[in-house]
C-alpha positions in Angstrom: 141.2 69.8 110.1 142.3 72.9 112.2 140.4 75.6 113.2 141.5 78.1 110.0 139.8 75.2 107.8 136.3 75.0 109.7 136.6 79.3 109.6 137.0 79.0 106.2 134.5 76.5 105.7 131.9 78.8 108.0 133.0 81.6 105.5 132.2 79.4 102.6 128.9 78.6 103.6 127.9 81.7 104.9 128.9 83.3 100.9 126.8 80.7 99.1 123.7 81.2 102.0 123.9 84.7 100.9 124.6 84.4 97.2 121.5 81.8 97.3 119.2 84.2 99.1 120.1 87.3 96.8 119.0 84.6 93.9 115.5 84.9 95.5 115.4 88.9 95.2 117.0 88.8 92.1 114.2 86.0 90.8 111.3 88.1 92.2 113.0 91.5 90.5 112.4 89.2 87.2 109.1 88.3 88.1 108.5 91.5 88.8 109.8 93.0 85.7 107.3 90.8 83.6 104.0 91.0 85.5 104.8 95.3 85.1 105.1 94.6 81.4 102.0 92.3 80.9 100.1 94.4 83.4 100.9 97.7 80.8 99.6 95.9 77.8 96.2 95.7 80.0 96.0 99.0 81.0 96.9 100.7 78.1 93.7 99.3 76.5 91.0 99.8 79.2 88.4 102.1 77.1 88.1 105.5 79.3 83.8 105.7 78.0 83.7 102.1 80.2 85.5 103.1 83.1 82.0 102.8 85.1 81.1 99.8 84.0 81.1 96.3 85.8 80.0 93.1 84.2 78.2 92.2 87.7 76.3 94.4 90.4 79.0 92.8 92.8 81.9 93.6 90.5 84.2 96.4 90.8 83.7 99.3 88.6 86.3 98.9 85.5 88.4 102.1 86.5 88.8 101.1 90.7 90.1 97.2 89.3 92.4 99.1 86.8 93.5 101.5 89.5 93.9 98.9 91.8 96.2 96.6 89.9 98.0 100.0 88.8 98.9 100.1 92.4 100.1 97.1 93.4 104.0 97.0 92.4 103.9 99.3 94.7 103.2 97.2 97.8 106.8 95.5 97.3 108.1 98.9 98.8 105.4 98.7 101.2 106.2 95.2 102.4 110.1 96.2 102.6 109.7 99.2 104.4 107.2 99.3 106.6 105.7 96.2 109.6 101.7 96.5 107.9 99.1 98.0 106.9 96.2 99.3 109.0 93.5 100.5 106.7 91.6 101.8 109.5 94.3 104.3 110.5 95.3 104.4 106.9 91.9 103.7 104.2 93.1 103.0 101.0 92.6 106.1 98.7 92.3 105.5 95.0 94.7 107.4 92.6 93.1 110.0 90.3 93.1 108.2 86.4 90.8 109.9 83.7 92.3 107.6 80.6 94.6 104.7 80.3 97.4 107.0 79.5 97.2 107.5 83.7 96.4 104.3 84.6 99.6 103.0 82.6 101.5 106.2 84.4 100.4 104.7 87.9 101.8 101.8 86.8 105.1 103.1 86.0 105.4 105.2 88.9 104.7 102.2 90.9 106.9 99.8 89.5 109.7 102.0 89.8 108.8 102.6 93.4 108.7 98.4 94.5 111.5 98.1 91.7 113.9 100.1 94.0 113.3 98.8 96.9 113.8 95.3 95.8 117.0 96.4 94.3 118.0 97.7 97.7 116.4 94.6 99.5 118.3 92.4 102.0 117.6 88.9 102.6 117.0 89.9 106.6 114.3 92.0 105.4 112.8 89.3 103.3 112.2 87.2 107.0 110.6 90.1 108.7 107.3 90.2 109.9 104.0 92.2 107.7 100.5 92.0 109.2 97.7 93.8 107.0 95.2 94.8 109.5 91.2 96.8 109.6 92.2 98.2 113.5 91.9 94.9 116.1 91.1 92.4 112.9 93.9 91.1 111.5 93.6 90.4 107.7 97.3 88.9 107.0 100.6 88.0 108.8 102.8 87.4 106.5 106.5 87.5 106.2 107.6 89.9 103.8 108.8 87.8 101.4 105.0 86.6 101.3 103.4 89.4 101.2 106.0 90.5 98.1 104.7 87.4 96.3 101.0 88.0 97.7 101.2 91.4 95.9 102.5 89.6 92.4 99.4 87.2 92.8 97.3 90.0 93.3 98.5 91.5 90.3 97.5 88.3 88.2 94.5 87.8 89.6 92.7 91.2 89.4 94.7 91.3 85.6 92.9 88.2 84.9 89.4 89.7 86.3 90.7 92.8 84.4 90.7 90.3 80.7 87.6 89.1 81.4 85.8 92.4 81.6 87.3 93.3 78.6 86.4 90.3 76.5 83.0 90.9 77.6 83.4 94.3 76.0 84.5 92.6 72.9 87.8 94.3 73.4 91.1 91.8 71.9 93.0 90.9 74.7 96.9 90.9 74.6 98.9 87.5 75.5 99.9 87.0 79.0 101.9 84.4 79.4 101.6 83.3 76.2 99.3 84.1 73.3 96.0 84.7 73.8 93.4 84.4 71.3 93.4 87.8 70.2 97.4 87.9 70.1 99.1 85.0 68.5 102.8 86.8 69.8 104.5 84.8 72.0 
């Protein structure tokens, strides 16, 4: 084997490394994709006369959860374009929504926000470093890749939380992943 056949074969390899790792931003743009269009079903049902209401004195109010999950497609821009998050420097500051028409328009807005900048995303971004921080106390180190998929967790968890507050409330709740009891659509 001569030395243009092991260049080749570097070539080679280094192509399918990289078509392998765009798979990965291409699989969490599709993941991504589906949790925004569950998430919407959610939102566009939270009942603005409840937006005060918690199930449990320890519980988030109704409207801050909605908000919240509203906001987190956009932490895959965050992830990509910045090292962290220092919410001492930087408090988190909760979006104005007085009806589910805006929480569902948070959504959107943020969506297309982390939606672009995983389009845009390279797979040396993906290995960089993200620490989420309150000043000296660090809360996460993550790659940012992980935090990416921490932010798509968060979105299923607080969407879950988000279900049960409105089946307390007697409210049908749409399928997620499937159907649900209320919605038999798969």
């Amino acid at each position: 084997m001569g030395i243009v056949d092991l260049l080749l074969m570097d070539l080679n390899t280094a192509e399918k490394t990289k078509e392998k790792n765009m798979d990965i931003i291409k699989l969490l743009s599709k993941e991504l994709a589906a949790e925004f269009n569950t998430t919407k079903k959610f939102l566009a049902i939270v009942p603005t006369e409840k937006f005060d209401w918690a199930p449990h004195e320890k519980s988030m109010k109704m409207k801050s959860l909605a908000v919240h999950i509203a906001d987190l497609p956009s932490w895959v821009s965050l992830a990509l374009t910045t090292d962290g998050q220092d919410f001492e420097t930087a408090p988190y500051v909760e979006q104005e929504a007085y009806n589910a028409d805006d929480l569902v328009k948070i959504l959107e807005k943020n969506y297309e926000i982390g939606r672009k900048a995983l389009e845009n995303a390279t797979e040396d971004q993906l290995n960089g470093r993200w620490v989420l921080r309150m000043g000296k106390q660090v809360l996460a180190d993550y790659s940012k890749y992980e935090t990416i998929r921490h932010s798509l967790s968060q979105t299923t968890h607080h969407r879950a939380q988000l279900g049960v507050y409105l089946r307390l409330l007697e409210i049908p709740i749409p399928g997620s992943y499937g159907p649900s009891a209320d919605d038999h659509n798969f």
